[in-house]
MARGU-352066 format. One record per residue (C-alpha): residue number from 1; x, y, z. Coordinates in pm, whole numbers, m for minus. Layout:
  pos       x       y       z
  NUM       X       Y       Z
...
# end
This chain:
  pos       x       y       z
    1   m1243    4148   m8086
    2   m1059    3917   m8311
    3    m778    4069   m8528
    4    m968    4110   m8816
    5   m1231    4284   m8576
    6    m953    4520   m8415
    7    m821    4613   m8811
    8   m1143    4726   m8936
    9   m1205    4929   m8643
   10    m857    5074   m8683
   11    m921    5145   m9044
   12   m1264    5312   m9024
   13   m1109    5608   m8761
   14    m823    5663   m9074
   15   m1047    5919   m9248
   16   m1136    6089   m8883
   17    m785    6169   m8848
   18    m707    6262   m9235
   19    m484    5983   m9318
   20    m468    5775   m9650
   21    m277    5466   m9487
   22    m101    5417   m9120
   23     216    5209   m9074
   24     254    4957   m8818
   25     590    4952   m8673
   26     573    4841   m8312
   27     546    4465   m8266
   28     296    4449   m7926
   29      90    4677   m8181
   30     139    4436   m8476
   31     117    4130   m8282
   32    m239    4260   m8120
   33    m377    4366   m8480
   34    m281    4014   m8709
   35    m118    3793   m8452
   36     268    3811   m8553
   37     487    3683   m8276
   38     830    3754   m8477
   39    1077    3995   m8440
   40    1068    4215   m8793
   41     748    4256   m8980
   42     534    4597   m9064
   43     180    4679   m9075
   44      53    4876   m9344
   45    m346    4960   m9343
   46    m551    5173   m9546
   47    m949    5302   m9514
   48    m949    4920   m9746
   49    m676    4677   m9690
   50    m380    4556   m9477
   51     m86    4381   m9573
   52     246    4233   m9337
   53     546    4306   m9502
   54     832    4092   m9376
   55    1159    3902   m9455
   56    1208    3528   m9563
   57    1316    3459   m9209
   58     943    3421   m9129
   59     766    3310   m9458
   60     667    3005   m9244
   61     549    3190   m8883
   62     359    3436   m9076
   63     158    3217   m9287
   64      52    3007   m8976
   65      13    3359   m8769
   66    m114    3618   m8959
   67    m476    3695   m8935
   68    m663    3964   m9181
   69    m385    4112   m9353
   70    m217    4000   m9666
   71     101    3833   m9635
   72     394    3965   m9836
   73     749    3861   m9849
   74    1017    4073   m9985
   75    1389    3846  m10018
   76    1674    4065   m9956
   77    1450    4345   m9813
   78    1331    4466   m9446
   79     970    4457   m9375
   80     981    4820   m9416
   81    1218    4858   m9736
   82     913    4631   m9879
   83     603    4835   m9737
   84     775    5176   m9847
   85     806    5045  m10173
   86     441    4945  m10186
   87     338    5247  m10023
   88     490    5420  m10349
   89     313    5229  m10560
   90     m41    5273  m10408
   91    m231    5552  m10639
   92    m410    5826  m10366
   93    m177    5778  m10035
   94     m74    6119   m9967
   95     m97    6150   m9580
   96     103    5862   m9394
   97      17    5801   m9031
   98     369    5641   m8837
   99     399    5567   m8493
  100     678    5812   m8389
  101     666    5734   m8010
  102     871    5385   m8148
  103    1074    5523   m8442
  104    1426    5690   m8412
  105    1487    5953   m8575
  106    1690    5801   m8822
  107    1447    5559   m8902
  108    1182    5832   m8945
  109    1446    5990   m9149
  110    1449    5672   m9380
  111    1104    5674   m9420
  112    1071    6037   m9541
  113    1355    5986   m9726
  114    1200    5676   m9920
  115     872    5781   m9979
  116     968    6180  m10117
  117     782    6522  m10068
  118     478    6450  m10298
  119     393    6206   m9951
  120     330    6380   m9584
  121     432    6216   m9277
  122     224    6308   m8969
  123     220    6136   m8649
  124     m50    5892   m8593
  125    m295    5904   m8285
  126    m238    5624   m8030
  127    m518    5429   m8140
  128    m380    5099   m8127
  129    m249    5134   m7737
  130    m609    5270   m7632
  131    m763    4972   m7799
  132    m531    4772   m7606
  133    m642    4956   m7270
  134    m980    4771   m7252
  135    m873    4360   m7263
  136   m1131    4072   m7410
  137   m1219    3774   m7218
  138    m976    3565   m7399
  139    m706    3844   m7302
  140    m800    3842   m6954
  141    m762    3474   m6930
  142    m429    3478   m7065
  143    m344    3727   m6780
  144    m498    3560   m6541
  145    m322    3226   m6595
  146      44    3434   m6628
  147     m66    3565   m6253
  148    m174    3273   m6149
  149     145    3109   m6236
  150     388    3374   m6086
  151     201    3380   m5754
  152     259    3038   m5756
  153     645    3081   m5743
  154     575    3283   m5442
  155     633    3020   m5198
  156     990    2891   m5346
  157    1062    3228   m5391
  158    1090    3247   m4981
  159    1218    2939   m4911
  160    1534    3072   m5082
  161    1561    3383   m4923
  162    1775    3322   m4610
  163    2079    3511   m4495
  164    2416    3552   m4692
  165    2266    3423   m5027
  166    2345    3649   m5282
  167    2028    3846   m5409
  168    2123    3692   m5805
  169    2111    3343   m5696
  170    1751    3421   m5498
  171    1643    3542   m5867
  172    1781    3270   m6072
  173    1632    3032   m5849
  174    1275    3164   m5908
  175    1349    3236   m6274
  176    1422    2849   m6303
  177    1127    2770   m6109
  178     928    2958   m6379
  179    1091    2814   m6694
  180    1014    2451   m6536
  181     666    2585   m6519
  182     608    2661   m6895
  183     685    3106   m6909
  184     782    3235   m7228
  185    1027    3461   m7061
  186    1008    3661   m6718
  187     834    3962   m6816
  188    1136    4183   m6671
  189    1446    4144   m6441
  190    1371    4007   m6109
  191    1393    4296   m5844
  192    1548    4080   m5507
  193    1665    4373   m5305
  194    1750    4284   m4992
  195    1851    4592   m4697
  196    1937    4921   m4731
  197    1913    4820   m5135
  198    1528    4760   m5081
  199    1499    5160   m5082
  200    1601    5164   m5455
  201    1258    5116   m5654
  202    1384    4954   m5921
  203    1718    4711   m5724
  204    1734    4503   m5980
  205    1931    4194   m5835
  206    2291    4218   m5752
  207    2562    4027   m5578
  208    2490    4161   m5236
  209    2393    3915   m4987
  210    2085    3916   m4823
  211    2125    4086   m4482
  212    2097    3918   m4148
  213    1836    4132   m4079
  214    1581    4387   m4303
  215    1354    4438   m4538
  216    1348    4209   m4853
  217    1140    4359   m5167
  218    1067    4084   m5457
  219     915    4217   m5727
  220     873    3991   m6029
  221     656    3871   m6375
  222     619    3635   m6619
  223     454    3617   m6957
  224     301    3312   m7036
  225      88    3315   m7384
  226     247    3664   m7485
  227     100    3836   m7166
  228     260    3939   m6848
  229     214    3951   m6511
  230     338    4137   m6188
  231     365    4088   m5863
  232     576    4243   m5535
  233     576    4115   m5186
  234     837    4240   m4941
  235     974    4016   m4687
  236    1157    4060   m4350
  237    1450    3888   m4251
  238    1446    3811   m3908
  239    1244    3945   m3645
  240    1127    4273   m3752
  241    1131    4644   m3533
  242     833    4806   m3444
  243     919    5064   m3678
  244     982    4832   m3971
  245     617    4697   m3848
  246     445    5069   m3864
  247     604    5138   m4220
  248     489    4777   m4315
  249     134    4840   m4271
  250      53    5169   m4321
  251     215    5072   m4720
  252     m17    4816   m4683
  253    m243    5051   m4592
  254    m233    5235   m4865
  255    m238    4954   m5127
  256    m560    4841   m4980
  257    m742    5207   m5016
  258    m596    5198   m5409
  259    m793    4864   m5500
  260   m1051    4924   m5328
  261   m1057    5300   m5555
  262   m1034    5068   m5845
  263   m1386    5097   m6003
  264   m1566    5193   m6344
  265   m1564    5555   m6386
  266   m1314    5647   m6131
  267   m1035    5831   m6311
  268    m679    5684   m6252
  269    m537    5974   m6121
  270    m813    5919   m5799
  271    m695    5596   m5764
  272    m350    5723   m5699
  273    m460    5954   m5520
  274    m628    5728   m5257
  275    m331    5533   m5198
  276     m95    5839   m5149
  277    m391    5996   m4912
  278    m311    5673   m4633
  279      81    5760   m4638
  280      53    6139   m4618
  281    m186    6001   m4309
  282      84    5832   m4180
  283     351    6074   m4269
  284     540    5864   m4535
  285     382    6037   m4862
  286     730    6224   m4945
  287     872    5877   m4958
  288     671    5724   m5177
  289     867    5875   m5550
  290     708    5665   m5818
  291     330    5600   m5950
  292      78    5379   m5795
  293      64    5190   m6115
  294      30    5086   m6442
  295    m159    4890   m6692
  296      10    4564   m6842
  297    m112    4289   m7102
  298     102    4216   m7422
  299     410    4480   m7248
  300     456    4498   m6875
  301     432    4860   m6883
  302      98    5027   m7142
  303    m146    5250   m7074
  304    m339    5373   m6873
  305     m85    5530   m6637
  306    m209    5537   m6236
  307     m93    5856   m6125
  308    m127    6203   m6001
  309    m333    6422   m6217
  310    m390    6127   m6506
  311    m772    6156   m6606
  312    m829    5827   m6798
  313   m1143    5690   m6697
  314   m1147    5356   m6574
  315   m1358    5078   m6732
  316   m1402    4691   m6724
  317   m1184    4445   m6889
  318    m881    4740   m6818
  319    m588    4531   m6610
  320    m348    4771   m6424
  321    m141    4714   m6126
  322    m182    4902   m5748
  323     181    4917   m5604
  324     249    5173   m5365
  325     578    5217   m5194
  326     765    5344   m4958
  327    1171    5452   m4950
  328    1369    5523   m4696
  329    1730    5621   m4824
  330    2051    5421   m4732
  331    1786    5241   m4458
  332    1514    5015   m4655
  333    1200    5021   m4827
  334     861    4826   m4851
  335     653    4773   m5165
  336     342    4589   m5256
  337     186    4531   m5555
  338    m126    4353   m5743
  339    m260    4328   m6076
  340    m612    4340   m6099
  341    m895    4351   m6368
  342   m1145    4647   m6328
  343   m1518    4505   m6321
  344   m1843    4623   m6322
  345   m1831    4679   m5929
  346   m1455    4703   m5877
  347   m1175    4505   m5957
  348   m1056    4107   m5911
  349    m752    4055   m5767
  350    m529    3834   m6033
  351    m216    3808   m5793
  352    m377    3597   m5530
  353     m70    3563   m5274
  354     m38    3648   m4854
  355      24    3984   m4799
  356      31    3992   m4373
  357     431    4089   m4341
  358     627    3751   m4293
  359     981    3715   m4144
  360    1159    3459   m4248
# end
């Protein structure tokens, strides 16, 4: 859908969910609905317009940007002092949708405040996000070229992963690497954790060294376009133990059992559930604390969520990620990780990188 597409459709459900007007306030959500890449703007739509309130910061970006909404500019005001103002104005707005999930309370506080009793706030539905669940073509290329280009750093990436190095300098190289290649912005900090770190989930790169010997976990996105990517792979350094070979592949394993899950009308939570089913097999299940994934496109983390119990149904054009794990405390841990794109038979692999364990 183009933006103007994607507004309409948002406007039309406004009367389902007895609202006069909805306000716009996270940017993935704006940027997705008109096409505004700043960093301050807000979205107000009723059942018959939009208009972008922003600052004269962007007078220029939003003109060339903005798609299907009118464009107004308030000097000396936020985006939102502006569309509360207008929102008082407008004759027949009485209930006022707000995304509340992104608002502090202060800020919701502000808003009340602003636009008085004779106006109720209510929390809008998350329309916009399950919108965003399903991708278009032109979405799905996007993601597929930010994949494409971070499995391409793959092979740097282990070149520089060598004993003694310090697991920041392993990440700044491939961070480099990826602004030479033409990323916006890694789509989160690189995870290099190298040891007994690789049993934290989420080692975001420290100081350490790599060890002389162990378990490596590299986990690590880009967005290119606006849309992400993510990837892990987890090395060994030197020759690995036939323990640190069992654990290897039965997480591997279990990653394989989750795509292969991945099809239309399979519920998320059975795709987690297929995954976890291989390491309670193999006797690892209680060490494997997180989800098996997530969806990504304009935000690394959206929905749907792939985990226990989570009944979203699956359909094409959704792109989530499969990344089971396994954690051993104060010992190591192995993680691996895809995004794919749900089709009408399965999924396609975006992440197209080796996944037999390599020492290096």
């Amino acid at each position: 859908m183009s933006p103007e597409d994607r507004m309409r459709h948002l406007r039309a459900q406004l009367e389902a969910h007895r609202l006069d007007a909805v306000l716009i306030t996270h940017l993935p959500n704006i940027r997705y609905l008109c096409g505004f890449t700043g960093s301050a703007g807000v979205l107000a739509l009723t059942d018959r317009d939009a208009t972008f309130f922003t600052d004269g910061r962007y007078t220029e970006q939003a003109c060339v940007e903005v798609r299907g909404a009118k464009i107004t500019i308030r000097k000396g005001k936020s985006g939102m002092a502006a569309a509360l103002k207008w929102l008082r104005t407008r004759s027949g707005i009485r209930r006022i949708g707000i995304e509340s999930s992104y608002l502090t309370v202060a800020e919701r506080d502000v808003i009340t405040r602003s636009l008085g009793s004779a106006r109720k706030i209510v929390n809008a539905p998350p329309r916009v996000e399950e919108m965003r669940m399903v991708k278009s073509p032109d979405e799905i290329a996007k993601i597929r070229a930010a994949c494409e280009l971070g499995a391409s750093l793959f092979d740097g990436l282990t070149a520089g992963i060598r004993p003694g190095v310090p697991e920041t300098e392993v990440a700044g190289q491939l961070e480099f690497a990826a602004r030479k290649a033409g990323v916006d912005q890694m789509a989160f900090p690189t995870i290099i954790a190298g040891g007994h770190r690789s049993a934290l989930p989420h080692g975001r790169a420290s100081h350490a060294p790599i060890p002389p010997r162990g378990f490596v976990v590299c986990d690590f996105g880009v967005i290119l376009s606006g849309y992400c990517s993510d990837m892990t792979r987890t090395l060994h350094v030197g020759r690995p133990t036939a323990e640190a070979r069992r654990v290897y592949a039965a997480v591997r394993d279990a990653q394989q059992a989750g795509l292969e899950a991945v099809k239309p009308c399979k519920t998320v939570g059975e795709v987690d559930a297929s995954a976890r089913k291989l390491l309670l097999y193999n006797g690892l299940a209680r060490y494997f604390t997180h989800s098996t994934g997530h969806g990504l496109g304009l935000e690394i983390h959206e929905a749907p969520r792939v985990a226990a119990g989570q009944k979203e149904v699956l359909r094409p054009g959704m792109v989530i990620t499969v990344e089971p794990g396994v954690y051993l405390p104060g010992k190591w841990g192995v993680r691996i990780e895809d995004t794919v794109v749900v089709t009408e038979t399965g999924c396609e692999i975006l992440t197209n990188c080796p996944k037999d364990l390599q020492a290096v």
